[in-house]
VOGU-3710 file (C-alpha; in Angstrom, 3 decimals, decimal comma):
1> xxxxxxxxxx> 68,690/35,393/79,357  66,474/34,714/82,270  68,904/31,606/83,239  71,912/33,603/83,127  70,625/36,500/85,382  69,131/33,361/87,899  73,086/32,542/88,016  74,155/35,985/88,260  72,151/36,428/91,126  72,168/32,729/92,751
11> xxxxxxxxxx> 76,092/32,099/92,183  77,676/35,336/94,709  74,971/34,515/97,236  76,075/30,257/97,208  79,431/31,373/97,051  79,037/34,083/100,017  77,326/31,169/102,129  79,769/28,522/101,115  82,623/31,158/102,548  80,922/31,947/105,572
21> xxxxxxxxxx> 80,240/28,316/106,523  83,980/27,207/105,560  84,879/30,253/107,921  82,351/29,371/111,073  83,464/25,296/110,970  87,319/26,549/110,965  87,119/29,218/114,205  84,232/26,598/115,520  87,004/23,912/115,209  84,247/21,923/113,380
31> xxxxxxxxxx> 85,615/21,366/110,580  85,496/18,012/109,527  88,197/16,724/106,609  85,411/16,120/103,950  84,561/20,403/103,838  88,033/21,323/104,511  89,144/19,904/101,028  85,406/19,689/99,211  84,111/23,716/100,403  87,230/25,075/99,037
41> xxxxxxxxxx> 87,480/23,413/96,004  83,609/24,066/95,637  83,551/28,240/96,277  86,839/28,175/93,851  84,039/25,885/90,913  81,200/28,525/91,909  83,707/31,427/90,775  84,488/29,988/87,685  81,525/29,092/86,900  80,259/32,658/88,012
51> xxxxxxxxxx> 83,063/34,407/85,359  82,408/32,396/82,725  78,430/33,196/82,722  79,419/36,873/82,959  81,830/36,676/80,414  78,577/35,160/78,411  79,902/32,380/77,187  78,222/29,074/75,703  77,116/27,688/79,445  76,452/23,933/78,557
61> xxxxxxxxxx> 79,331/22,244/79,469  80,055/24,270/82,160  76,532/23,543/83,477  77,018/19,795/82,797  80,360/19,669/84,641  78,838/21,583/87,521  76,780/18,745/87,596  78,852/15,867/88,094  80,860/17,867/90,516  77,835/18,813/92,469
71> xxxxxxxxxx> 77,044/14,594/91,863  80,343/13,461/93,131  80,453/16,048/95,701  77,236/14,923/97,469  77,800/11,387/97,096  81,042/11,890/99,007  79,650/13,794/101,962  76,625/11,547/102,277  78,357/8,592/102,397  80,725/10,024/105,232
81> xxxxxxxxxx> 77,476/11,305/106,923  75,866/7,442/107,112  78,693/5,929/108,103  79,266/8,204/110,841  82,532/9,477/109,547  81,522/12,784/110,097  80,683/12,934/113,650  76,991/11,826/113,937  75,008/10,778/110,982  71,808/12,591/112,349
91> xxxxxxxxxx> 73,389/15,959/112,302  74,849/15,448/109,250  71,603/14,532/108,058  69,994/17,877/109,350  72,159/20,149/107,324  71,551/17,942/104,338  67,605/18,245/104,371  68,209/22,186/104,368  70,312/22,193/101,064  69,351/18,794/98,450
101> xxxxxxxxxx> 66,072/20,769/97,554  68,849/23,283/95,661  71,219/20,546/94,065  67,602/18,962/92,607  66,827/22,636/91,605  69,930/23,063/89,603  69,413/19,450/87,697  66,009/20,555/86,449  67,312/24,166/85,477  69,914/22,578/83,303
111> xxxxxxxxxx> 68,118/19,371/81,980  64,502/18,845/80,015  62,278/17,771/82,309  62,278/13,814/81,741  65,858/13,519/81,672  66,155/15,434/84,972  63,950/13,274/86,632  66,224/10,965/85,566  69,285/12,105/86,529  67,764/12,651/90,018
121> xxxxxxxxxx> 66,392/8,851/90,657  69,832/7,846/89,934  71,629/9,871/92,124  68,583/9,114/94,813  68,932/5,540/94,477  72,636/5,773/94,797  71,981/7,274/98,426  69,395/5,103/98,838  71,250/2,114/98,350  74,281/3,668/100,006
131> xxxxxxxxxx> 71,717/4,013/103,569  70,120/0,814/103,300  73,831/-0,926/103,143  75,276/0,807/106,263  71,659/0,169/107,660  71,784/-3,470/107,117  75,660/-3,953/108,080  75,286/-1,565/111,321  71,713/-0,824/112,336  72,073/-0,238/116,022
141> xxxxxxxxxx> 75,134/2,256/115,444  72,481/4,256/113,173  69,428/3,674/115,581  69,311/7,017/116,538  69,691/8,707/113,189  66,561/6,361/111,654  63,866/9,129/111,593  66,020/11,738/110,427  67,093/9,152/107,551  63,592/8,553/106,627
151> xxxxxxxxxx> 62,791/12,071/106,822  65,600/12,905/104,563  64,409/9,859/102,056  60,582/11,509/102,068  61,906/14,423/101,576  64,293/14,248/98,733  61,540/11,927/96,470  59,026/14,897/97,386  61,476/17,642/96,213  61,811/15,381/92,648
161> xxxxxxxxxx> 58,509/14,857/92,394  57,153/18,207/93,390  60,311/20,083/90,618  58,927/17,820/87,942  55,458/18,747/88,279  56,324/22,418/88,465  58,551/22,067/85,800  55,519/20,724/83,620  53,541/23,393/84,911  56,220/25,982/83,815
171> xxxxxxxxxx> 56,712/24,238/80,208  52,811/24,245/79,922  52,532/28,342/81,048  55,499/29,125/78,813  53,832/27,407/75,889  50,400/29,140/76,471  52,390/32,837/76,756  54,102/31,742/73,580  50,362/30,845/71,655  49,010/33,915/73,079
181> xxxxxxxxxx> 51,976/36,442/72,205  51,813/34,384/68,326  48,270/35,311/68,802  48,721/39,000/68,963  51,678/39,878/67,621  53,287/39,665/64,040  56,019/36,760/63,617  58,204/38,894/61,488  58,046/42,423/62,789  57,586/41,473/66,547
191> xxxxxxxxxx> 54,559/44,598/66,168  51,192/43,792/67,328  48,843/42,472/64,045  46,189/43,340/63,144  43,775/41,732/65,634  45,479/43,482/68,362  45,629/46,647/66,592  41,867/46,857/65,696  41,143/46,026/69,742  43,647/49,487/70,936
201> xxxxxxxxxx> 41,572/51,115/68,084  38,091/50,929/69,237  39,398/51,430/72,715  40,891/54,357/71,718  37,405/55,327/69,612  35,761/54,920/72,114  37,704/57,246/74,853  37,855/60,037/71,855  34,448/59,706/71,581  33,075/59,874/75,020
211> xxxxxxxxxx> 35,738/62,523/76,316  35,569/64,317/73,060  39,597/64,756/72,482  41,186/64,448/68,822  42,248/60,901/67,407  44,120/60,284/64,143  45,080/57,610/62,410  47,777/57,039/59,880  48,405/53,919/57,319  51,404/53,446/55,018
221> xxxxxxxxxx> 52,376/51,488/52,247  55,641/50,464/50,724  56,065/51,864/47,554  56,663/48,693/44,747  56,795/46,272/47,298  56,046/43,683/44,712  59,071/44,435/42,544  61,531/44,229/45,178  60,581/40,902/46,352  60,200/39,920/42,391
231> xxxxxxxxxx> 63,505/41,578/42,188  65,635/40,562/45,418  63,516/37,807/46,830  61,119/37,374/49,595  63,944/37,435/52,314  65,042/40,462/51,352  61,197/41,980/51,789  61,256/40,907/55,222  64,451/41,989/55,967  62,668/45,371/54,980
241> xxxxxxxxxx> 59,915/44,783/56,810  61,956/44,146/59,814  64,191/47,427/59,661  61,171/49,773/58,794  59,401/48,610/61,774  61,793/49,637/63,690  62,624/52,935/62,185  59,066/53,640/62,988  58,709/52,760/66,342  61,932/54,772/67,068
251> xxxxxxxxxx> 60,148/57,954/65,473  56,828/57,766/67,123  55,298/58,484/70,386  55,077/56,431/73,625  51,832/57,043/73,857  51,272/56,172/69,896  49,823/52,611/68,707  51,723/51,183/65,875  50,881/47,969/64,597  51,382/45,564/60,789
261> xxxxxxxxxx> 48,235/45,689/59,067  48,725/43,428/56,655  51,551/42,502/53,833  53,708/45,766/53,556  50,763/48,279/55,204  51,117/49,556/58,831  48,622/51,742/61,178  50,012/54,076/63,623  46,929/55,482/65,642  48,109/59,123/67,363
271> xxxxxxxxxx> 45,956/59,356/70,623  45,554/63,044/71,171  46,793/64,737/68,170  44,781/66,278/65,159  44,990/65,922/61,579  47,392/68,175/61,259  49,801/67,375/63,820  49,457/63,838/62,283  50,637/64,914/58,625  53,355/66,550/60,751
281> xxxxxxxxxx> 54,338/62,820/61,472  53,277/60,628/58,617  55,766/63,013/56,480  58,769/62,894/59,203  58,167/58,983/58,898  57,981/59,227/54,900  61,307/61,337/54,763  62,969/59,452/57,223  61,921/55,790/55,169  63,483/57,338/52,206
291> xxxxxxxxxx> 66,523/58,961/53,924  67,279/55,454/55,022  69,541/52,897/53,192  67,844/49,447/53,376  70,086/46,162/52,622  70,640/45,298/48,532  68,112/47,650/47,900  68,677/51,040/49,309  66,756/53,937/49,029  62,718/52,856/49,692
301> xxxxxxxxxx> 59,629/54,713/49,515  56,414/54,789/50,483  53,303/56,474/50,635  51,079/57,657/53,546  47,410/58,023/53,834  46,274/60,253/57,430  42,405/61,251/58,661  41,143/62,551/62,075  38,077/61,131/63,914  34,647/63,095/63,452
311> xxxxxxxxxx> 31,741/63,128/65,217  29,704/61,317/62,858  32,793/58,168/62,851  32,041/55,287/63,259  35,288/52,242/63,253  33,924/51,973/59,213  34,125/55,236/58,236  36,882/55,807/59,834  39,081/53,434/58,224  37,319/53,581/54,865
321> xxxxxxxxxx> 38,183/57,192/54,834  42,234/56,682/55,864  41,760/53,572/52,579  40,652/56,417/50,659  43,379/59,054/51,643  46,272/56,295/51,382  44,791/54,923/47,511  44,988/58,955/46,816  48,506/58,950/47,500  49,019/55,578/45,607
331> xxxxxxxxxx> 47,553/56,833/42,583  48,774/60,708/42,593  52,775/59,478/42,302  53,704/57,474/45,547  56,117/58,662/48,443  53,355/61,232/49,412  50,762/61,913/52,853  47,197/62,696/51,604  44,907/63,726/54,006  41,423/63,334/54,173
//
């Protein structure tokens, strides 16, 4: 997702440029005969390539046959530009330094980051070799273009070098995001576990404590949980876990915490709202759990167990006392809220 809306955003603005430049060479009467048939052909690629990643389509091979066109596409100017075909190598040169650092881009946004390092050597030795050849064969013709051909050189292995070590950097943030959101958040549900949850709670303890404003908290249990993966197998439980998670999160609060406690239980803590405004919601949740038809299964229950903070809470008590209320609704027939 984050590639395609790069290309969404990258793709009109390279094919806005490419217009404008194809426009200022042809009133400019600069226009040499390598742009008038390569920039054409190129802003007519960029739209394909822009339809087909807005028509969201598999983008591999059209990312892979960007990049030999973009490939044979520079090789072909550059070699015009050292042999002088294009009206001085040096300010051919000029324009190049401004625009390699995005072909380099685009072959480490498409490729893992070895293989794109790859791919770039080769097509840097190929213009490597290609400007120590006309060097060799016609050195004073290219005299005057020899810094800005060394520049361009320096640059373009600095670019390479430089995108592979960010792109490590990237892959090595990425990775540590990833650790950290497994860290915090349930693999099945996507809702924060139970380490995360227990952190918002005694935040939240704390701030009903000191500012003396009501906090509930609410934990439910799916009724026979057991039997139905017994009965329909364990993919069919998480499929239910899945789907109830998010029929809760669609019926609570923003300001609510909701989070898996554990196996089939959840915790929903209600910031700001007393006991009894909180049995409001733990039976909207139960009767809209049971209203709902779940895959293979259908109807599913569960039961509810609610408490408010008191004064004399601590995070113990507290949770010992919404246990209690939540075995009380176990025990007394299932698919009820008991309150204590």
């Amino acid at each position: 997702m984050l590639k395609r809306n790069l290309y969404l955003t990258a793709l009109p603005l390279l094919i806005i440029a490419s217009i404008i430049s194809l426009y200022v060479e042809s009133i400019g009467k600069s226009l040499d005969i390598v742009n008038k048939i390569s920039l054409p052909i190129l802003i007519v690629w960029l739209c394909i390539f822009l339809i087909h990643v807005g028509l969201r389509k598999n983008m591999m091979v059209i990312e892979v046959l960007t990049f030999i066109f973009l490939s044979v596409f520079h090789l072909y100017r550059f070699y015009f530009v050292i042999t002088d075909g294009l009206g001085g190598a040096e300010q051919g040169l000029d324009e190049y330094m401004f625009w390699m650092p995005l072909f380099y881009i685009y072959i480490y946004l498409i490729f893992r980051r070895k293989i794109g390092l790859y791919f770039s050597l080769v097509i840097y030795s190929l213009t490597l070799l290609m400007g120590i050849y006309e060097l060799f064969h016609h050195f004073q013709k290219h005299i005057s273009a020899l810094d800005t051909l060394t520049q361009f050189y320096l640059s373009s292995i600095v670019y390479i070098v430089g995108l592979y070590f960010l792109n490590h950097l990237v892959a090595v943030y990425m990775e540590s995001e990833t650790l950290r959101e497994l860290a915090y958040t349930d693999f099945l549900t996507n809702l924060p576990n139970r380490r995360t949850i227990e952190g918002e709670l005694l935040r939240e303890f704390n701030k009903a404590k000191n500012s003396k404003i009501p906090l509930s908290v609410i934990i439910l249990d799916i009724d026979d949980f057991k039997k139905i993966n017994d009965t329909f197998g364990h993919d069919v439980g998480d499929s239910i876990l899945i789907e109830l998670s998010d029929l809760l999160k669609k019926c609570i609060r923003d300001t609510d915490y909701i989070g898996r406690w554990g196996g089939e239980e959840f915790v929903i803590m209600t910031p700001n709202q007393n006991r009894s405004q909180a049995v409001q919601l733990a039976n909207r949740l139960r009767q809209t759990i049971e209203n709902h038809l779940f895959p293979y299964v259908g109807s599913v229950t569960s039961s509810f167990g609610v408490t408010e903070l008191k004064d004399e809470d601590d995070m113990n008590s507290l949770f010992k006392r919404v246990d209690q209320a939540l075995y009380a609704s176990k025990s007394g027939g299932k698919n009820q809220v008991t309150i204590l």
